[in-house]
C-alpha positions in Angstrom: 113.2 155.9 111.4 112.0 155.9 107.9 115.3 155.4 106.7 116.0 152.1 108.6 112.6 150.8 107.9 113.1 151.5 104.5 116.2 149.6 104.5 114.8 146.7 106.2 112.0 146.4 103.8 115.2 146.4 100.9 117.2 143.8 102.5 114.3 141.6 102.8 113.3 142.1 99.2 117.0 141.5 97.9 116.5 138.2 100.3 113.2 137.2 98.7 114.6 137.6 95.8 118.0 135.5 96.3 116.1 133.1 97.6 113.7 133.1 94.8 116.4 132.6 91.8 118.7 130.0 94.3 115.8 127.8 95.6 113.4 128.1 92.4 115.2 128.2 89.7 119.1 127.0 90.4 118.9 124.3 92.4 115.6 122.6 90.5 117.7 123.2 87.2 120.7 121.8 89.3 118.9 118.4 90.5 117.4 118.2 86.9 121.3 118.2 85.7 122.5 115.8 87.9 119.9 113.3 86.8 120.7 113.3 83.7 124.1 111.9 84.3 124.1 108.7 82.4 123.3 105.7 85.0 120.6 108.2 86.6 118.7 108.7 84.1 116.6 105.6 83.5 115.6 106.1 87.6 114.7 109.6 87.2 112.1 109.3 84.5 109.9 107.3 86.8 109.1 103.7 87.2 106.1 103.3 84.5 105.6 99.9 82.9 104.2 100.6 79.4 102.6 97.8 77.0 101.3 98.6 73.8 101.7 102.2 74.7 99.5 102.6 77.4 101.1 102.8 81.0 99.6 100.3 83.1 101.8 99.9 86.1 104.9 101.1 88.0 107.4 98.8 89.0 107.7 100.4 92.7 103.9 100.1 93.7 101.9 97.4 94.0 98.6 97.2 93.1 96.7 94.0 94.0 95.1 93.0 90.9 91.2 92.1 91.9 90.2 89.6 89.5 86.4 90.0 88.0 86.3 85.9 88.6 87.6 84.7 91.6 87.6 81.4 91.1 89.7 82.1 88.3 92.1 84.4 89.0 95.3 84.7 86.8 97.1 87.4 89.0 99.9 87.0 91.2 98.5 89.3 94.1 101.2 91.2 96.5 101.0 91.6 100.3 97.7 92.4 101.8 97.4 96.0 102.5 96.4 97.6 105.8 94.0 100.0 104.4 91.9 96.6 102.7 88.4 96.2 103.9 88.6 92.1 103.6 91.3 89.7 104.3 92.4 89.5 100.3 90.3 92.5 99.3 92.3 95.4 97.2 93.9 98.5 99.7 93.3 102.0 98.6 96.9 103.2 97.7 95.7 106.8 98.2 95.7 105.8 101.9 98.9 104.1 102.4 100.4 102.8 105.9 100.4 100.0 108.6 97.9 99.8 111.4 101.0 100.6 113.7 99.4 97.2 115.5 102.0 95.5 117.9 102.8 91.9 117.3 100.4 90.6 119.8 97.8 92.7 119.3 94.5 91.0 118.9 93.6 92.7 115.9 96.7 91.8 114.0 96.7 88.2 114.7 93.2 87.3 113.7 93.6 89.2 110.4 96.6 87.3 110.1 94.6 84.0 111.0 92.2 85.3 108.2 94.2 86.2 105.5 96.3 82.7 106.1 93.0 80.8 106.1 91.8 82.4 103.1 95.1 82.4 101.0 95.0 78.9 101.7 91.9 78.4 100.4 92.4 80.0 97.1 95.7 78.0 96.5 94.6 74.6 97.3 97.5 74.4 100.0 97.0 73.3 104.0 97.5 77.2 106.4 100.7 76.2 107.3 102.2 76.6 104.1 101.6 79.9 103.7 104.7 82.4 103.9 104.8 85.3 106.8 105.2 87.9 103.4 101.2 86.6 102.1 99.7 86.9 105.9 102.2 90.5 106.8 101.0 93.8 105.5 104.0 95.8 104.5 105.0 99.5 105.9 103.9 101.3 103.2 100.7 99.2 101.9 101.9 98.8 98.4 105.5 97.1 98.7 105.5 95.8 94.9 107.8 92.5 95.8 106.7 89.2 97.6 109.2 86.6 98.4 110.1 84.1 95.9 108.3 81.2 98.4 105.0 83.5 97.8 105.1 83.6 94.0 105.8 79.5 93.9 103.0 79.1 96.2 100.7 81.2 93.6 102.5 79.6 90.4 100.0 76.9 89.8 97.0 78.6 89.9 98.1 81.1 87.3 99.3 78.6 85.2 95.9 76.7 85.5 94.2 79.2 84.9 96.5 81.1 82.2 96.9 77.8 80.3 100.3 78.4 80.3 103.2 75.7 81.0 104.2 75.8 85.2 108.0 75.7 83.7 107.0 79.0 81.4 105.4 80.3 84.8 108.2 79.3 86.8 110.7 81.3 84.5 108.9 84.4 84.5 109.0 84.2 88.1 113.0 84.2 87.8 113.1 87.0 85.7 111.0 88.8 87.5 113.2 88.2 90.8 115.9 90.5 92.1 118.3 90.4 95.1 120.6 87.8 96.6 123.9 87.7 97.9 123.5 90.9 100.3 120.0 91.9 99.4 116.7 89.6 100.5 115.1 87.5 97.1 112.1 89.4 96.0 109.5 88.6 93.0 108.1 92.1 91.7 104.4 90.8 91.4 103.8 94.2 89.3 106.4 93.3 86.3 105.6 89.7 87.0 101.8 89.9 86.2 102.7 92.2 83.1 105.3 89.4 82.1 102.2 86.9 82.5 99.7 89.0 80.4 102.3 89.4 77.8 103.1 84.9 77.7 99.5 84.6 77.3 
């Protein structure tokens, strides 16, 4: 009997340690090889926007940029966030996610209704001409990209308020837009507003 348990306890440490050297140190060391295959790289070593040395962003989350004057804000501002306590206000990105709410739940539509009405108000435009992507929070609650309709819709306040040309605006926009052909047209608001800050 002590001879099999014995055993046992042998073949389980051998295990534990297979498993240790396969799982913690090969296949890590493995992955970390394979990233560095040239093409890989530059998406492996995160999506960090850096100006003047300083990170300030990442390209992949959004962040909604709260301005310290409202009435003259020179952000381009992504899609509302679930987790935001007012129609425009800022979501907490340490609590990411939709409010699962189905489309004609009450809930949903007036903070639609609220956000379109208050969009509205801060671009100077009638409700109706506010795109689904400015009224729609996203799955995740900090989708970087807006539609390109979004980003024209914000265009002129930023360049009132930036003092830059709407053209200049308009073709930082561009760069800033990815997709086509297969893919939807998306703005990434991040690289957008760091493009902006940079024109200024």
């Amino acid at each position: 009997m002590k001879s099999t348990l014995l055993r046992q306890a042998l073949a389980g440490l051998r295990l534990l340690l297979v498993a240790t050297v396969v799982l913690g140190v090969a296949y890590p060391l493995a992955i970390w090889g394979i990233s560095r295959i040239p093409g890989l790289q530059a998406n492996a070593e995160s999506s960090q926007i850096v100006v003047d040395g300083r990170v300030v962003g990442s390209s992949r989350i959004g962040i909604d940029p709260v301005p310290a004057d409202p009435a003259n804000d020179p952000y381009f501002h992504t899609r509302p966030s679930a987790s935001a306590e007012g129609p425009l206000g800022p979501g907490d990105p340490s609590t990411t996610g939709g409010t699962n709410h189905g489309g004609a739940n009450e809930d949903l539509l007036s903070a639609v209704q609220e956000r379109r009405t208050a969009i509205a108000a801060r671009e100077g435009v009638a409700p109706q001409l506010v795109p689904a992507d400015a009224v729609t929070a996203s799955a995740s609650g900090v989708d970087p990209d807006i539609s390109p309709a979004y980003a024209e819709l914000q265009a002129q306040r930023v360049a009132r308020v930036t003092g830059l040309p709407l053209d200049e605006i308009r073709r930082l926009i561009a760069e800033s837009t990815t997709g086509g052909v297969i893919a939807e047209r998306v703005v990434n608001v991040t690289t957008l507003n760091v493009a902006v800050h940079r024109a200024r």
